[in-house]
C-alpha positions in Angstrom: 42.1 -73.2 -46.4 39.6 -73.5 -43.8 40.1 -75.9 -41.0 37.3 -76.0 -38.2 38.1 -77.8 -34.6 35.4 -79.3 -32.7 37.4 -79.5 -28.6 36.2 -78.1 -25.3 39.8 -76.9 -25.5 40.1 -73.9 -27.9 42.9 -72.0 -25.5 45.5 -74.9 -26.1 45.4 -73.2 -29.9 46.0 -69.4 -29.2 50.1 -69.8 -29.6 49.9 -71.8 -32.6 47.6 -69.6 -34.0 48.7 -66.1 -33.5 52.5 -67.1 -34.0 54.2 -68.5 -36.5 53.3 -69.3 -40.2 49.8 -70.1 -39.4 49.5 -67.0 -37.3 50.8 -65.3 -40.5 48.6 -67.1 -42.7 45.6 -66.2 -41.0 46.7 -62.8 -40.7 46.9 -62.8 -44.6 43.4 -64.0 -44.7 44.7 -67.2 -46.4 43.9 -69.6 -43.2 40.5 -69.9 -41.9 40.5 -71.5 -38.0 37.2 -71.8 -36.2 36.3 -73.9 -33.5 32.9 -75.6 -31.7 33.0 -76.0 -28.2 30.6 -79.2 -27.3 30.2 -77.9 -24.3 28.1 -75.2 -25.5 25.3 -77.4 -26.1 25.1 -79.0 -22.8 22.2 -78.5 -20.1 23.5 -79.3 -16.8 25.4 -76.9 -14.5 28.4 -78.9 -14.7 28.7 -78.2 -18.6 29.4 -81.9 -18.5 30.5 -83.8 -21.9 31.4 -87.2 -20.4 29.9 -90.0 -18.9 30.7 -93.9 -17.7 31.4 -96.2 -20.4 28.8 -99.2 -20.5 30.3 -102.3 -19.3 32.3 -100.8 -17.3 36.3 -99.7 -17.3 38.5 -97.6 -16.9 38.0 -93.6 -17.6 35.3 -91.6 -18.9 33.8 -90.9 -22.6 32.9 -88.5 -24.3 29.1 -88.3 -24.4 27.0 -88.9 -27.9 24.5 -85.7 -27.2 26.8 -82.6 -26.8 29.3 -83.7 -29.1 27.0 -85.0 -31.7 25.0 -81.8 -31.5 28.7 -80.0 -32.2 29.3 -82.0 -35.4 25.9 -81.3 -36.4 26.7 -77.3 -36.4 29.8 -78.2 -38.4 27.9 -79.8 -41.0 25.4 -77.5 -41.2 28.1 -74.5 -41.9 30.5 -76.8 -44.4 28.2 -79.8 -45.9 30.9 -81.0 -48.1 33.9 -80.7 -45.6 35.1 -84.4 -44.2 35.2 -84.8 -40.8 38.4 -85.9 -39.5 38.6 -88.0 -35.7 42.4 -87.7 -33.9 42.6 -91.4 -33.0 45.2 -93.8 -32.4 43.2 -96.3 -34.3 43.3 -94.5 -37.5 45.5 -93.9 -41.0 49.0 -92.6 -40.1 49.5 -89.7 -41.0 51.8 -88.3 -43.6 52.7 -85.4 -46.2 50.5 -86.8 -48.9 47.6 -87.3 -46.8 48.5 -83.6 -45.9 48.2 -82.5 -49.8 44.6 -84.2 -49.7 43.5 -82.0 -46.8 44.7 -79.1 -48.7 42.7 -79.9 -52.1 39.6 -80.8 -50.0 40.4 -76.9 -48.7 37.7 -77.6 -46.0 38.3 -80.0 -43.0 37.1 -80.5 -39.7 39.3 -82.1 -36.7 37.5 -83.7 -34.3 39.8 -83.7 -31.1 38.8 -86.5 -28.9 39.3 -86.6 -25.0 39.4 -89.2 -22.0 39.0 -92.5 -23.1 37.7 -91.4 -26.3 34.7 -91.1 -28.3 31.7 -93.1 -28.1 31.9 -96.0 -31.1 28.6 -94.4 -32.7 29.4 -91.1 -33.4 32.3 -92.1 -35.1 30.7 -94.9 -37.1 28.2 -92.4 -38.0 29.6 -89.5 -38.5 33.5 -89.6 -38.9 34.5 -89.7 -42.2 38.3 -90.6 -41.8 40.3 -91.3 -38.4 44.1 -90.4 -38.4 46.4 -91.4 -36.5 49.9 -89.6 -35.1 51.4 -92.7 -34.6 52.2 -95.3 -32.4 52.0 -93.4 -28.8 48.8 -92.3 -26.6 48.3 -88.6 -26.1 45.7 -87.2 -23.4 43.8 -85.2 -26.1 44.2 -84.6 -29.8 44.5 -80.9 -29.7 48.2 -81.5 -30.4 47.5 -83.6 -33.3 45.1 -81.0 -34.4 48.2 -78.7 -34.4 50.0 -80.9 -36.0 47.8 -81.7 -39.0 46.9 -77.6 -39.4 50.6 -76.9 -39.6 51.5 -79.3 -41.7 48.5 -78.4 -44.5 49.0 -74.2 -44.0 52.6 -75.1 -45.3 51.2 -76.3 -48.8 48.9 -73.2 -48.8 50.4 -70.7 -51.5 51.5 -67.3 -49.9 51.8 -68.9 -46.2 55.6 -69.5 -47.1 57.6 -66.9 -47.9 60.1 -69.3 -50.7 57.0 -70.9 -52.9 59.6 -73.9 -53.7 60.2 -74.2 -49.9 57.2 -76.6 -49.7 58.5 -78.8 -52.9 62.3 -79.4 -51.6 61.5 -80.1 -48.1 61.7 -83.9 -46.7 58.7 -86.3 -48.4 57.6 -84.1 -50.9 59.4 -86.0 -53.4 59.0 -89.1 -51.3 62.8 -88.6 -50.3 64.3 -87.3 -47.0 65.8 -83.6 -47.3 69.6 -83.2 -48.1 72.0 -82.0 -45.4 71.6 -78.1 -45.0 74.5 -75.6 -44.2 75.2 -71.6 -43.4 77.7 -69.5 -41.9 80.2 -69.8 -40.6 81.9 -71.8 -43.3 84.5 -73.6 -40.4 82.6 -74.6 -37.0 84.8 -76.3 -34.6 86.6 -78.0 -37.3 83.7 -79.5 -39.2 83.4 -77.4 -42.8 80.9 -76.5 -45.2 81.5 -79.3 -48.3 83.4 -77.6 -51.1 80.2 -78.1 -53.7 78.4 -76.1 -52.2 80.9 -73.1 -52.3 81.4 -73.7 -56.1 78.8 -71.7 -57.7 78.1 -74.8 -60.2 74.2 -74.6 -59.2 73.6 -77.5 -61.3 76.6 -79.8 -59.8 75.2 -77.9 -56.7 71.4 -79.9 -57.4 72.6 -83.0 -58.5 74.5 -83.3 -54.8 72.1 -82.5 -53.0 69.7 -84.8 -54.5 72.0 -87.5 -54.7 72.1 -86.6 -50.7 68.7 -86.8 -50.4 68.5 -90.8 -51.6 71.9 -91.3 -49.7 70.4 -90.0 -46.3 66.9 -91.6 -47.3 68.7 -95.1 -47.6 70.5 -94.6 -44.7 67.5 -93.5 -42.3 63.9 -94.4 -44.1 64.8 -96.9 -47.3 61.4 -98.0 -47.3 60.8 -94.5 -48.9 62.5 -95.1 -51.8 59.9 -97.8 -52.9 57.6 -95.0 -54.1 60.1 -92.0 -54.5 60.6 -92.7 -58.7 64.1 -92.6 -58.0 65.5 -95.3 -60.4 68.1 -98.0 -60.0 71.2 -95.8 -61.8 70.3 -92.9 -59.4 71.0 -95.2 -56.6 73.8 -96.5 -57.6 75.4 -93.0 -58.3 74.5 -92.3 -55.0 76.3 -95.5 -53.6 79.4 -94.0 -55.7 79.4 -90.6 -54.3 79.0 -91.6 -50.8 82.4 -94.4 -51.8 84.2 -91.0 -52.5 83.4 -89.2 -49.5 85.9 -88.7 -46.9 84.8 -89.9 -43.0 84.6 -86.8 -42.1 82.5 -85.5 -45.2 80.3 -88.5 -44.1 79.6 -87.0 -40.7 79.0 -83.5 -41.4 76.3 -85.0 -43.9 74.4 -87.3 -41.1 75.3 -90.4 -43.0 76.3 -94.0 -41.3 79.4 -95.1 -42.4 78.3 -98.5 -42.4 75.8 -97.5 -45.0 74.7 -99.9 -47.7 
């Protein structure tokens, strides 16, 4: 998986990627990072890569000439990669636009800065804008991070568990069931009894009648596209009539759920 960043801010990315699992996967050789600094292809002794918006307003943005001659060198090294723009205007993103980075196996992130990018470039030359959500950030070199983390996790060898990636929240378009380890007591609150039985198949059916209990409970609108049918619901609804207050707590669940 190769991911290329185009950001006049290459050190914010030296944690992320020497530590981690996307340290380890590009220790592995499995993760490809590279970055273009626009700044490299400016003329002036200020290494400048901004400039005053036209009509006026607040903040600066970032200029048309260094950073289009930066997406110009990433095309010219991966023609058939997409080009993605960090922008609060775009797609939200989510775990199965994460899966379509990983198939493409080639993206670049285009992290913009300022007041952002100027409207041409990106009409031009952006093939997708994504969006973090609903909040302002002062760069996208955290979204960058973001988006890279969440694709290395789908890349095979990066986790050490090759089902880790299937059973983890949104992968099957439900939130993850409550998880547990040692000790089995803490302060009081213990470990349910299922999952001390043994029975891994009574052990799998709780925890994915967990999953659509904690999914209704915190992100129902999930379940819309999850497959889960009508009589898996409704099991659910029976279990969680069963459980105790105290099993409902340990679990994360309301107990006004409905």
């Amino acid at each position: 998986m190769k991911f290329t960043v185009i950001s006049p801010f290459q050190e914010m990315f030296e944690g992320p990627s020497k530590l981690g699992l996307v340290g380890s996967g590009i220790q592995k050789g499995l993760i490809d990072l590279e970055f273009i600094n626009p700044r490299k292809f400016t003329s002036d002794i200020h290494q400048s890569i901004d400039d005053r918006p036209y009509g006026g307003g607040d903040g600066m943005l970032m200029s048309p000439g260094p950073l289009g001659s930066a997406i110009e060198e990433f095309k010219s090294k991966n023609p058939k990669a997409k080009l993605i723009y960090l922008s609060p205007q775009g797609k939200v993103f989510n775990q199965q636009m994460a899966k379509e980075f990983y198939k493409d196996g080639n993206v670049g992130l285009l992290c913009g800065r300022y007041a952002g990018v100027d409207e041409r470039l990106i009409s031009s030359e952006v093939d997708l804008e994504v969006s973090m959500g609903d909040f302002i950030l002062s760069g996208a070199e955290i979204a960058s991070m973001a988006i890279i983390d969440a694709v290395s996790r789908l890349v095979p060898g990066v986790l050490g568990n090759s089902e880790s990636p299937v059973k983890e929240s949104f992968e099957e378009g439900l939130l993850e069931w409550p998880q547990f380890t040692r000790p089995r007591d803490y302060k009081g609150m213990t470990v349910p009894e299922v999952l001390l039985s043994g029975d891994h198949k009574k052990i799998d059916k709780w925890r994915k009648l967990l999953s659509i209990l904690r999914t209704l409970d915190r992100r129902p609108e999930l379940l819309n596209d999850s497959g889960v049918d009508a009589a898996e619901i409704q099991e659910a609804r029976d279990l969680f009539q069963k459980m105790s207050t105290h099993e409902k707590q340990i679990c994360g669940l309301s107990e006004g759920l409905e």
